[in-house]
C-alpha positions as CSV (number, residue, x, y, z in Angstrom):
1,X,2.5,-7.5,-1.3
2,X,0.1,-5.2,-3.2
3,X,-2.5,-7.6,-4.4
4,X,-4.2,-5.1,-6.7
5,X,-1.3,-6.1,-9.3
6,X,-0.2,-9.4,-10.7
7,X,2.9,-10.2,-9.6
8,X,5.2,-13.0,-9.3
9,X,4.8,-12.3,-5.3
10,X,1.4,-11.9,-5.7
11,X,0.3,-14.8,-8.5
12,X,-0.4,-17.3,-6.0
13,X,-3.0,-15.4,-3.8
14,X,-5.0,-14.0,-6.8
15,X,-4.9,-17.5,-8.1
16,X,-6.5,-18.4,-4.6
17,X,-8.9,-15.6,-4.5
18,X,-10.2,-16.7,-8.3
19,X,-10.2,-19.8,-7.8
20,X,-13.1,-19.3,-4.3
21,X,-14.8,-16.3,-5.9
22,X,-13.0,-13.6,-4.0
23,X,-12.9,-9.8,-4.6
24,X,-10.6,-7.1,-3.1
25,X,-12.7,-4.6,-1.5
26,X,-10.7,-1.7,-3.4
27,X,-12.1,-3.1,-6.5
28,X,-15.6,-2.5,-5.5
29,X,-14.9,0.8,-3.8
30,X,-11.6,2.6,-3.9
31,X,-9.8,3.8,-0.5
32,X,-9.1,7.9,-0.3
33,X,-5.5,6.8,0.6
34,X,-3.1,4.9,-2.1
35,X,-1.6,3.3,1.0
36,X,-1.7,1.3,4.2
37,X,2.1,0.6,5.1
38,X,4.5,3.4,6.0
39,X,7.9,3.9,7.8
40,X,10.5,7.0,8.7
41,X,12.0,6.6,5.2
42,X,9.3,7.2,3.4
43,X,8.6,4.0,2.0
44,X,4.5,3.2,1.4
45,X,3.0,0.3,0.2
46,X,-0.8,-1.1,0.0
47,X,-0.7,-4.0,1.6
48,X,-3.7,-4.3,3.7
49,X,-7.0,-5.1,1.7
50,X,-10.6,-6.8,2.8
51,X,-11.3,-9.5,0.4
52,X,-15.4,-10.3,-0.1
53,X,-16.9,-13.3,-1.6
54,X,-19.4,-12.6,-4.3
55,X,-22.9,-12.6,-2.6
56,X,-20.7,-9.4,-0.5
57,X,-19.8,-7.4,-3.4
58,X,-23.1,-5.5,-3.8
59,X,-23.3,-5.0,0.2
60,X,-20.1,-3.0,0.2
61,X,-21.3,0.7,1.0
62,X,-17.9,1.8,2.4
63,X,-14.4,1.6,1.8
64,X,-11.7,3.7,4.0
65,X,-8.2,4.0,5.3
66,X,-8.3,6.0,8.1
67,X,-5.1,7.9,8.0
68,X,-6.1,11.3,10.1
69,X,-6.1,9.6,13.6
70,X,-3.5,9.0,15.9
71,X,-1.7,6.0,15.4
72,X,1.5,3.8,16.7
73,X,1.2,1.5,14.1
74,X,3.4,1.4,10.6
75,X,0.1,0.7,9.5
76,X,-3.3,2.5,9.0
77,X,-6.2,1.0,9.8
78,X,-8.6,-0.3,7.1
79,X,-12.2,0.0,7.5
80,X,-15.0,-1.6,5.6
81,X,-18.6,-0.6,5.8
82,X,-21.7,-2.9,4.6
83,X,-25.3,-1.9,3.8
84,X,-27.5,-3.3,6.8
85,X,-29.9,-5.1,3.9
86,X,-26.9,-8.0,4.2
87,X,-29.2,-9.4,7.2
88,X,-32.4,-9.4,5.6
89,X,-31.2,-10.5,1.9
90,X,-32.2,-14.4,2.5
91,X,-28.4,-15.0,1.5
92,X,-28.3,-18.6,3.1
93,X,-24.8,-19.4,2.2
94,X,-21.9,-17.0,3.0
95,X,-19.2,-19.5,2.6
96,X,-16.1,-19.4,0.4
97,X,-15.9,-22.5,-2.1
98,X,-13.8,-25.3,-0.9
99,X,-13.1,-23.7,2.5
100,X,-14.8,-25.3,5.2
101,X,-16.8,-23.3,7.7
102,X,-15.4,-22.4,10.9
């Protein structure tokens, strides 16, 4: 499910994500790979994504597939990178709306 387009598959998460101020990684910093999901018939798909809340979006410094390692996986890891000023920001509250804290 490639949650950077509005779908019928994909309505009900984005909904979600909207509705608790949530924000695809991609769309603060795009990958250098258009995918994360691959088989031996060629087929790729992104469908493997970081989602931030809003206090996170301006942290983001990095944003990555990592598609030149060696991997027995169908899919490539995903890395996400965050400036180190996150800790000293005074950013009390890191929760997502209406979802309780672990």
């Amino acid at each position: 499910m490639d949650l950077r387009d509005v779908t019928p598959d994909t309505k009900q998460v984005i909904d979600f994500m909207e509705k608790h101020g949530l924000i695809l990684a991609y769309h603060q910093i795009k990958t250098n790979c258009e995918f994360t999901f691959f088989n031996s018939s060629g087929h790729k798909s992104m469908i493997d994504f970081f989602l931030l809340s809003s206090p996170l979006t301006s942290k983001i410094s990095g944003h990555a597939v990592n598609d030149d390692m060696v991997n027995f996986s169908d899919h490539h890891p995903l890395t996400v990178a965050m400036s180190r000023e996150i800790f000293n920001t005074g950013i009390q509250d890191m929760s997502v709306e209406g979802v309780p804290p672990p």
